[in-house]
C-alpha positions in Angstrom: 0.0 0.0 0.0 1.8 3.3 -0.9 1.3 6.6 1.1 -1.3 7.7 -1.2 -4.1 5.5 -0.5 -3.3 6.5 3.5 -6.4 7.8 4.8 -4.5 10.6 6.5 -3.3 11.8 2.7 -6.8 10.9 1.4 -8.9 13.0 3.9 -5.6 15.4 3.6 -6.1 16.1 -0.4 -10.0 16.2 0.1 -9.7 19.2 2.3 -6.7 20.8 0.3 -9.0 20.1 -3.0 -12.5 21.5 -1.1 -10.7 24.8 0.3 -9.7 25.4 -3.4 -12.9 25.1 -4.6 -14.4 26.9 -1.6 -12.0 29.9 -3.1 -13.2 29.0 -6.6 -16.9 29.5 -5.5 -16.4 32.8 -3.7 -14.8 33.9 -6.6 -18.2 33.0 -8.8 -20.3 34.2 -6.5 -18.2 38.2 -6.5 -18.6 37.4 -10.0 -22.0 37.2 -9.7 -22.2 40.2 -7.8 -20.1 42.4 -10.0 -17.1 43.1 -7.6 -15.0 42.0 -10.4 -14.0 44.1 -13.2 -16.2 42.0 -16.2 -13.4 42.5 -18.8 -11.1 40.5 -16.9 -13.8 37.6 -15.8 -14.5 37.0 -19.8 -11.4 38.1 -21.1 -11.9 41.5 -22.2 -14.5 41.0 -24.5 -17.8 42.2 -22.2 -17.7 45.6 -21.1 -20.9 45.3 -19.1 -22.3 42.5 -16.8 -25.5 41.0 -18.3 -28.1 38.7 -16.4 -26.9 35.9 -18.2 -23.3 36.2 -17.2 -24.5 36.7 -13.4 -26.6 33.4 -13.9 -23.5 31.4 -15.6 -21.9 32.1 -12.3 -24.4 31.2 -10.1 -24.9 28.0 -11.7 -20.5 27.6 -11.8 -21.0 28.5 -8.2 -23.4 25.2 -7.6 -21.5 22.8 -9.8 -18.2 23.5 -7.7 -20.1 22.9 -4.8 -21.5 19.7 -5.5 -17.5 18.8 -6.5 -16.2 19.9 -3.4 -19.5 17.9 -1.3 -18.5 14.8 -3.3 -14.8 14.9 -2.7 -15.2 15.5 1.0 -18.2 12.4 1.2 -15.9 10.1 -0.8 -12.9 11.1 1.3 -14.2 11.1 4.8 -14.2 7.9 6.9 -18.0 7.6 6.9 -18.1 8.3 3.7 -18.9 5.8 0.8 -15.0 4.8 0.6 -15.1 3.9 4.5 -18.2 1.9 4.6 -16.9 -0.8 3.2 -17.2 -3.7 6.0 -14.0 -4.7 7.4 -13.2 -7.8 9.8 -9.9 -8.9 10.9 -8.2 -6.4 8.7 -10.2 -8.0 5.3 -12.7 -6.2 3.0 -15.4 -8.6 3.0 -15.9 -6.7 -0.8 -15.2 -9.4 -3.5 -15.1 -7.9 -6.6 -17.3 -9.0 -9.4 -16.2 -9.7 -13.0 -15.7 -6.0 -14.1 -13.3 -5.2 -11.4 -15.3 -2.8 -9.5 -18.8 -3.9 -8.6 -19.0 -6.4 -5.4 -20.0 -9.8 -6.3 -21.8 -9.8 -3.1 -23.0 -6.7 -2.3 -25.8 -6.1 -5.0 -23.8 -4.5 -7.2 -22.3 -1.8 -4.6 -19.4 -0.3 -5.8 -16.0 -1.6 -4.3 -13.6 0.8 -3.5 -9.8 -0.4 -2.6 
């Protein structure tokens, strides 16, 4: 096992890569409001801020968020990577014949 699948470097990365979208969505969201000059958010070609601009940030603003929610549930002990069931240091996940999906889990998604 190398230090990357740790899960002190996992939950590590999830809060380094959520802080940076945290930034990220601030950034959309004083976007949104027009605290940012508008010819350096679109690259000099708006001069004004329309209602569809504010909007496309807004919705930027979401999708980050629901990045940042899904690296942090994936990452976090309880989260779908931890709840696999483990007993005397084995996954009792078997892995199907694709590689991924548990042979005897329904189908669950087997993470190692």
């Amino acid at each position: 096992m190398t230090y990357l699948s740790e899960p002190v470097f996992v939950q590590l990365s999830a809060n380094v890569a959520t802080a940076l979208f945290a930034i990220f969505i601030g950034v959309q969201l004083l976007a949104a409001a027009g605290v940012f000059p508008v010819s350096m958010l679109w690259g000099g070609r708006q001069t004004e801020l329309t209602l569809r601009m504010r909007l496309t940030s807004v919705v930027a603003a979401v999708v980050l968020g629901d990045f940042g929610r899904f690296y942090l549930h994936y990452s976090l002990p309880g989260g779908a990577a931890g709840q696999r069931a483990v007993a005397n240091g084995r996954s009792h996940c078997r892995l199907g014949s694709d590689g991924l999906h548990g042979a005897e889990h329904g189908g669950q998604l087997c993470l190692r």
